[in-house]
MARTIZA-904809 format. One record per residue (C-alpha): residue number from 1; x, y, z. Coordinates in pm, 1 decimal. Each point is the difference from the previous one (the first is absolute). Layout:
! residues N
NUM  X  Y  Z
...
This chain:
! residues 427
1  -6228.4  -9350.2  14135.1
2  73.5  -351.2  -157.4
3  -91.6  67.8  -299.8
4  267.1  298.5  -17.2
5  224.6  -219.8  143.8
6  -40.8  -227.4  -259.4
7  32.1  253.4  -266.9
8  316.0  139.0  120.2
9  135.9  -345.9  9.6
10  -70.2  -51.6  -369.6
11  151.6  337.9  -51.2
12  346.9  -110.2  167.4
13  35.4  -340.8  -128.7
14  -61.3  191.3  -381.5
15  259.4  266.6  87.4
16  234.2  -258.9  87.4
17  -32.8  -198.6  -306.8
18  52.7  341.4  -217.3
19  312.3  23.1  236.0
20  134.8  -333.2  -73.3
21  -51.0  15.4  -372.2
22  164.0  371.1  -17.5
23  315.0  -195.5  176.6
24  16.5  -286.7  -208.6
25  0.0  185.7  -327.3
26  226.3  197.7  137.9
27  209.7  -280.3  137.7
28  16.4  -168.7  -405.6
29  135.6  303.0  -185.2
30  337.3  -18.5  225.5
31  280.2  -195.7  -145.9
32  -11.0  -356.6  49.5
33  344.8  15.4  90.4
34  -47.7  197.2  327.6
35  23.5  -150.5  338.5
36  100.9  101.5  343.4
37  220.5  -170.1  235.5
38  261.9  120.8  295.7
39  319.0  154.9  -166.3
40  304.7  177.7  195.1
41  67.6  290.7  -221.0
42  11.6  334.5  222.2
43  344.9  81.2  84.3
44  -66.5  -1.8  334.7
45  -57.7  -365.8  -58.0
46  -378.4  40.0  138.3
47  -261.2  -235.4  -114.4
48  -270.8  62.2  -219.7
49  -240.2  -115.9  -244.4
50  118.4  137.4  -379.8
51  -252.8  -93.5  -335.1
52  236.6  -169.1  -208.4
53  -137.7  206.4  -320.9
54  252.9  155.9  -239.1
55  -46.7  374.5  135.2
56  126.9  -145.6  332.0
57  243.4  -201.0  -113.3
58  125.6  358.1  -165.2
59  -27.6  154.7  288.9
60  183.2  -261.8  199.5
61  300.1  18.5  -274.3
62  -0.4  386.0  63.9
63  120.2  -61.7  328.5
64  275.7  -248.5  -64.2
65  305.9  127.8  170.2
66  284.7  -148.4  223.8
67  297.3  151.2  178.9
68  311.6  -190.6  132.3
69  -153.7  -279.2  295.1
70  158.3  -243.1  265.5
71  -108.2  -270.5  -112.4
72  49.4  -210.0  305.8
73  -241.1  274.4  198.0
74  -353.9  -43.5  83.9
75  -274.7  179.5  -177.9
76  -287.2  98.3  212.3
77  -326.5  -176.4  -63.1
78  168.6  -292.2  -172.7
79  154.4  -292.8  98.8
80  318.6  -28.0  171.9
81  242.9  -115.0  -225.9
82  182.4  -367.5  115.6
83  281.8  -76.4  143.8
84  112.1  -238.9  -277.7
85  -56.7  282.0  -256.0
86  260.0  -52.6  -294.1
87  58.4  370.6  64.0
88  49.6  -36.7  358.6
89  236.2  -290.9  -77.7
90  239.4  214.1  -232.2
91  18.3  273.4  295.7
92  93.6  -297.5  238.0
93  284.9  -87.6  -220.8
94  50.5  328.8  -279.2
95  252.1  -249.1  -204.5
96  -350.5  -101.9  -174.6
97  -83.9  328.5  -122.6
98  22.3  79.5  -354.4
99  191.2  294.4  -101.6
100  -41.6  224.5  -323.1
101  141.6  291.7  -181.4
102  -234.7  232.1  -209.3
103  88.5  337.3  -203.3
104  -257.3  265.9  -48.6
105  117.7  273.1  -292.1
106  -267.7  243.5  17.0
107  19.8  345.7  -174.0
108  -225.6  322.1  -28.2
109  -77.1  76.4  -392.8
110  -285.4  178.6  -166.4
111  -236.9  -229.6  -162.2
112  -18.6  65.8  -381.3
113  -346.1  -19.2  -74.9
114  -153.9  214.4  379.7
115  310.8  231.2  -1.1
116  -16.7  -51.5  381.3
117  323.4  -108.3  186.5
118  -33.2  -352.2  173.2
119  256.4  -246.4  176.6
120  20.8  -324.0  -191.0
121  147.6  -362.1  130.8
122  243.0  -206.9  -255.9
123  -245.1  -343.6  12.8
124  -21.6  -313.2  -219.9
125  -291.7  -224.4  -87.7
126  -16.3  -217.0  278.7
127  94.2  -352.3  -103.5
128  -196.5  -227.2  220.4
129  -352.5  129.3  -71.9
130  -99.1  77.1  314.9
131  1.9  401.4  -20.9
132  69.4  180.7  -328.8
133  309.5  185.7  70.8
134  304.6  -56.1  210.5
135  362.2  153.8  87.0
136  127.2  -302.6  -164.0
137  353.0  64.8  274.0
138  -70.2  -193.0  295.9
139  288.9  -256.8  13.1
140  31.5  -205.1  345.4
141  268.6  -72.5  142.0
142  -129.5  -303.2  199.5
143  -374.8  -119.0  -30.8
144  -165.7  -369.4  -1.0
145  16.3  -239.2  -317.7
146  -207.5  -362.2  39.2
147  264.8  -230.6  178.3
148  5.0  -254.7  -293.9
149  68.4  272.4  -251.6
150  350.0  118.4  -94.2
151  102.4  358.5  62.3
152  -25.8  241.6  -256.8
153  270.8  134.5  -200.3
154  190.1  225.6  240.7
155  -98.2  -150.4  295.0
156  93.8  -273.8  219.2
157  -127.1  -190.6  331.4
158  34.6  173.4  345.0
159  259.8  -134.2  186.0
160  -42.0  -130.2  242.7
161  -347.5  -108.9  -153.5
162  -345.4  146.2  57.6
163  -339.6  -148.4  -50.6
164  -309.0  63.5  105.9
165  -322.1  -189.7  -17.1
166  -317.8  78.9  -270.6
167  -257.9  -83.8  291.6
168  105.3  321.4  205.0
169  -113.8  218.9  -316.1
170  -425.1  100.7  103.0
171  -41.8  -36.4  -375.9
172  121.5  -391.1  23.9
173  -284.7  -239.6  -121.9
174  -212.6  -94.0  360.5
175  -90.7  -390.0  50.4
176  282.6  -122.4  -236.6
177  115.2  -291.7  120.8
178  273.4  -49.0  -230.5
179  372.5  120.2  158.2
180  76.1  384.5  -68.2
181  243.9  68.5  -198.8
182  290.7  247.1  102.5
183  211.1  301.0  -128.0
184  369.0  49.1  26.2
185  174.5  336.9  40.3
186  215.8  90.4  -264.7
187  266.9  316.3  -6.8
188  129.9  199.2  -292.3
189  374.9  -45.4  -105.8
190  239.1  206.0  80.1
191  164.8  -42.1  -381.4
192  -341.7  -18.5  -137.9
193  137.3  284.4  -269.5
194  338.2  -107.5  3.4
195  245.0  -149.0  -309.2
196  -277.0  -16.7  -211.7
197  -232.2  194.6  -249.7
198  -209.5  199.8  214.8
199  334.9  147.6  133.2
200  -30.3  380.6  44.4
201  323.2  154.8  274.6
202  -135.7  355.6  -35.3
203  -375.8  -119.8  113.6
204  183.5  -220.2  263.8
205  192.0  273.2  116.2
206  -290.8  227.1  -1.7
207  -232.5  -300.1  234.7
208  295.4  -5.9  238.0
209  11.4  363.4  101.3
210  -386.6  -10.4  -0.9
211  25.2  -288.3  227.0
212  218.6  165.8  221.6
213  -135.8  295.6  46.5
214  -316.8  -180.3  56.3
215  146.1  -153.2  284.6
216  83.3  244.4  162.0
217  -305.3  143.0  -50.6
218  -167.3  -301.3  200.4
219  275.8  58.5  255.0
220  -141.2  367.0  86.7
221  -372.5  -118.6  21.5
222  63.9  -279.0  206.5
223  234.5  192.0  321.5
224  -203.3  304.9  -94.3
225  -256.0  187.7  173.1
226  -250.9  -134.2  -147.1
227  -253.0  -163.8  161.8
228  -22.1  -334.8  -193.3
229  -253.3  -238.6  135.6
230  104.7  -382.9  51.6
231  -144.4  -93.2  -326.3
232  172.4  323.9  -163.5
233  308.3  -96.0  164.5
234  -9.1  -352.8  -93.7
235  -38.2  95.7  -387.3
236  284.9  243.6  27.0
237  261.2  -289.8  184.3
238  -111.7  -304.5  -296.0
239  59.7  282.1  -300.4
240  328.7  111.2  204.2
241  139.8  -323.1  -32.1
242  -133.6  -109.5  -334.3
243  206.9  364.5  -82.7
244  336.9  -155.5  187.2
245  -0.5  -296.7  -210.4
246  205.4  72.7  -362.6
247  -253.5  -151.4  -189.2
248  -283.6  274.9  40.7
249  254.5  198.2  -222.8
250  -100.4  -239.1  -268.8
251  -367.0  84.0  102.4
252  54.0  332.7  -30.8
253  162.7  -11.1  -297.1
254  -237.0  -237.4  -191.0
255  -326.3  248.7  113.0
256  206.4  268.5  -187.2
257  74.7  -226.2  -329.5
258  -391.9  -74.5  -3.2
259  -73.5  317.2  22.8
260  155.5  132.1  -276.4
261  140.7  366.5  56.6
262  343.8  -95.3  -37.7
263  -5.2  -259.4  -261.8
264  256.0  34.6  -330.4
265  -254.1  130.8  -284.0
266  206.9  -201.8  -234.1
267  199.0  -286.1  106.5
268  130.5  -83.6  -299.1
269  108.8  297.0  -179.8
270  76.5  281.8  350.6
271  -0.5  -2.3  405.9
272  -237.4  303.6  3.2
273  -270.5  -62.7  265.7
274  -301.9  160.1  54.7
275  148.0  179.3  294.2
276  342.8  4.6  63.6
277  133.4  -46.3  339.3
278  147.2  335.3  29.5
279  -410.8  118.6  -16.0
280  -109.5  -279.0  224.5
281  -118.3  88.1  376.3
282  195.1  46.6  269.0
283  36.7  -323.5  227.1
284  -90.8  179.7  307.5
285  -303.8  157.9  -234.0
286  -82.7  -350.5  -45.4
287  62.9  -137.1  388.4
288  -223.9  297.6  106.8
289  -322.4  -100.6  -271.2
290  16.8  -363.7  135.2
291  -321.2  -104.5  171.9
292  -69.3  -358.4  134.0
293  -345.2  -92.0  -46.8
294  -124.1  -397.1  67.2
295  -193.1  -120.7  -320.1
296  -351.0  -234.1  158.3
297  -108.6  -153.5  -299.8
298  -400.5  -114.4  -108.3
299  98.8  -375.0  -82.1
300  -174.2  -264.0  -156.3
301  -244.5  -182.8  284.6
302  34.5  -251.8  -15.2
303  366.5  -53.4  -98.6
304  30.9  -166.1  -335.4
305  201.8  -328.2  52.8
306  339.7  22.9  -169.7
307  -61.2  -262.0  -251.2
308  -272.9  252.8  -140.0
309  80.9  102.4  -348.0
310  50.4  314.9  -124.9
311  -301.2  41.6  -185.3
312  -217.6  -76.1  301.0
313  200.9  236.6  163.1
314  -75.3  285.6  -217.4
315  -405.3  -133.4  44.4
316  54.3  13.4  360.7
317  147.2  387.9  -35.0
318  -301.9  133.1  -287.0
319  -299.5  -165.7  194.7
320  158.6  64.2  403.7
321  -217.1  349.4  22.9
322  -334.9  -224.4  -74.2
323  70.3  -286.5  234.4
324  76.4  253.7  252.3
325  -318.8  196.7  -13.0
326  -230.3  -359.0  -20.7
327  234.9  -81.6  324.3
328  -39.4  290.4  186.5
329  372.5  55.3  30.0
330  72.2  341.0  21.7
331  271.1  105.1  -308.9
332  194.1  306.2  186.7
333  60.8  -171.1  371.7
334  18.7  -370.0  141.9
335  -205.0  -99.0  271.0
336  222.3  143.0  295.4
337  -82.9  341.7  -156.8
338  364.0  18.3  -208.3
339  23.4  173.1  -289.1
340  107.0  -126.8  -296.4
341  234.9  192.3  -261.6
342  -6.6  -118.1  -336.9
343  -172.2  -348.6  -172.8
344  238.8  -247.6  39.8
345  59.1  -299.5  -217.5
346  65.0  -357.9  237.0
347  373.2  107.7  63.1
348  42.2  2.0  418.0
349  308.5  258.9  -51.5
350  -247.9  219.9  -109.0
351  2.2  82.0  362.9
352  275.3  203.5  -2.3
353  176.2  315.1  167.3
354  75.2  205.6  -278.7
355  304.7  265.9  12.3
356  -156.2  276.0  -244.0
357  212.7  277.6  -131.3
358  -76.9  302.8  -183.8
359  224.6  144.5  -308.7
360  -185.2  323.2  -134.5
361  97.5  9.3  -362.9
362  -152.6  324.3  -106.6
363  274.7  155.4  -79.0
364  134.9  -238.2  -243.0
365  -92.8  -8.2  -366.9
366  -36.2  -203.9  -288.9
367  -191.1  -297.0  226.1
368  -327.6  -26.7  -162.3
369  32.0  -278.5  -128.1
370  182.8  -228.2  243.2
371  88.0  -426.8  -2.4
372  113.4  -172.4  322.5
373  113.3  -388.9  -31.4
374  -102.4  -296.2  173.0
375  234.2  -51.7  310.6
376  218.5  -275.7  -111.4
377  -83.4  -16.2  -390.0
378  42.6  231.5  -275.1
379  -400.3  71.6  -129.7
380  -37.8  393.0  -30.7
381  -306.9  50.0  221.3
382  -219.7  338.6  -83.3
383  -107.2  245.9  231.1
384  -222.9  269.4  -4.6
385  -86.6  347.8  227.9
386  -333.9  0.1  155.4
387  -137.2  258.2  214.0
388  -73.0  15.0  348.4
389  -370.3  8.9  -67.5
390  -12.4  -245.9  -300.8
391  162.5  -251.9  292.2
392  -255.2  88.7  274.4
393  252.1  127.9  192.2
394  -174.5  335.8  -3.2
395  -325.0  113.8  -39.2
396  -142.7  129.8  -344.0
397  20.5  336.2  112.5
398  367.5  -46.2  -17.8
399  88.4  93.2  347.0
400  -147.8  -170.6  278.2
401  73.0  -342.2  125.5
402  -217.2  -242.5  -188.8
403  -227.7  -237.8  158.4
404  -30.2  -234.4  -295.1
405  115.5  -345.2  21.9
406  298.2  -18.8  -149.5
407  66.6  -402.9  0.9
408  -114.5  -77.1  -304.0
409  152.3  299.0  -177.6
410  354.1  11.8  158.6
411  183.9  -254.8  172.0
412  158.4  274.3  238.3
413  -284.8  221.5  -19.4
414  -48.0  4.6  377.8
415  388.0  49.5  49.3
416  53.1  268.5  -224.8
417  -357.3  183.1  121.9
418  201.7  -24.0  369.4
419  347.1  189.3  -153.7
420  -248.6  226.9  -130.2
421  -141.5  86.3  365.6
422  326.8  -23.3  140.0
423  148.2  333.2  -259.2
424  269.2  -297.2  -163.5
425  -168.3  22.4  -346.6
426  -184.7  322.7  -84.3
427  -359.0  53.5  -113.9
């Protein structure tokens, strides 16, 4: 009896070490870049334990999608966002909000080379580097500029003056003992296009009856029936009055010149636009397309100091995605569950509710090959049409909503995926 006790002992402790050595072989041919830790990545913000390996990392990009949020509400299972939020500051007092216009021309065409019919978006390369196409419209009409800096041109200070501090940013540098620095709030002017060369009455007339009818518009969603919920409601009131003030005419009118459907083809030699105002939209088309969607952008963490220079700012943008990963900091949410929208350069304004409206141009012709200008200059800026599914806004099926994430491919990916879902731009 001992001695098969004996035996069967040997016989275990040799099974086990045939065991061990089967796991450790196979433990060396998996990447040496593998590891496991706790990451929040279900959308039902649940826990779990995710290998970091490129299939999941695929799989995790698959499922990249965002819809419009409150972002002063709670998300279950993470922590409750603070009281002295710099979100939840700009809903105590919505004079700190940052306003913007945006244009989306969108049209349905068949592609040349598939033969199949498709709905394109009028983009541009995206100038900061942070995504590779943009609209290339959004003009503010008030946002932040760093309080020792001097407004841009078109723009002045807020009166009466607005600043708020760096420190209340979650992306400001923790343990700096140094003083924060501060942002001012500036406005657009009124006579931003006015007795000079960028001087267009048609286009001005044409932003005025937009802006009008867009009021009105805001008028009938706010007494409505609609059930608008307090952050809803808020959003609505701050883009009301931005709407009431003459200058978002300017706005409206300098998203349209950067777009580039109604710019002269020829300045010098005829007035012949692309598409003349007696083909352009209907206000009240316009007014009716407008959706107000609040932009929650990935910034740099932590925030570069604003003596950084440029070309450590364009380091900070190409090698943000590594850091991130080696941190743990999850790219498509912060750590109160929010979701971010687009990659976002070290510009607080970026934080933004964005007016969007729609102008489908499929009808019009000879707009192939299309230039918008800078806002206040004179550079012809090219733009291009790109499908829905070339921008991730769809799927490659060319139907369904795409799960992709669209940040690094288009600025307004996420926005333009949501007027998708919402029937505003067709698939």
């Amino acid at each position: 009896m001992l001695l098969h006790g004996i035996v069967f002992f040997f016989i275990f402790l040799l099974l086990k070490s045939a065991l061990s050595f089967v796991a450790i072989r196979q433990y060396n041919r998996l990447p040496h870049s593998i590891s496991i830790k706790l990451c929040k990545t279900s959308d039902r913000h649940q826990h779990r334990y995710q290998q970091q390996t490129s299939r999941g990392q695929h799989h995790h990009q698959r499922r990249c999608t965002w819809s419009p949020q409150d972002l002063t509400a709670n998300v279950p299972r993470y922590p409750q966002i603070p009281e002295d939020d710099y979100i939840k500051k700009y809903q105590t007092n919505p004079e700190l909000w940052p306003v913007e216009f945006f244009v989306i021309a969108y049209r349905r065409i068949q592609n040349k080379e598939t033969k199949q019919y498709e709905t394109q978006i009028l983009v541009r390369k995206s100038a900061n580097g942070t995504s590779k196409y943009g609209l290339g419209t959004g003009v503010p009409v008030t946002r932040w500029v760093l309080s020792q800096a001097n407004p841009p041109n078109g723009y002045e200070i807020t009166e009466p003056h607005i600043t708020f501090d760096a420190c209340w940013y979650p992306e400001y540098p923790k343990n700096r003992k140094e003083e924060s620095w501060k942002y001012k709030k500036i406005d657009m002017k009124e006579d931003a296009f006015t007795n000079n060369i960028f001087e267009d009455d048609e286009l001005e007339t044409y932003a005025t009856r937009v802006r009008d009818a867009l009021r009105s518009e805001m008028i009938q969603r706010i007494n409505g029936e609609d059930n608008l919920t307090s952050w809803e409601l808020s959003t609505a009131s701050i883009v009301k009055k931005i709407l009431d003030n003459p200058n978002s005419v300017v706005a409206i009118q300098g998203s349209f010149r950067m777009l580039g459907l109604f710019e002269k083809k020829d300045e010098e030699t005829n007035n012949e636009r692309y598409v003349s105002f007696d083909d352009a939209p209907a206000p009240s088309t316009l007014a009716e397309s407008m959706r107000i969607y609040t932009m929650f952008p990935q910034m740099p963490d932590p925030m570069p100091l604003p003596s950084t220079s440029s070309k450590d700012l364009q380091h900070e943008i190409a090698t943000r995605g590594h850091r991130m990963a080696e941190n743990g900091r999850d790219s498509h949410k912060d750590k109160y569950g929010r979701r971010y929208t687009h990659i976002s350069t070290s510009n607080v304004s970026n934080t933004i509710h964005g007016v969007y409206l729609s102008v489908d141009a499929t009808d019009f012709n000879g707009i192939d090959d299309i230039h918008g200008l800078d806002l206040f200059g004179t550079t012809k800026v090219d733009r291009e049409w790109v499908s829905l599914e070339n921008l991730k806004v769809i799927s490659e099926d060319g139907t369904t909503i795409g799960t992709d994430d669209t940040k690094p491919t288009f600025i307004s990916g996420f926005i333009a995926r949501q007027l998708v879902k919402e029937g505003v731009i067709p698939r």
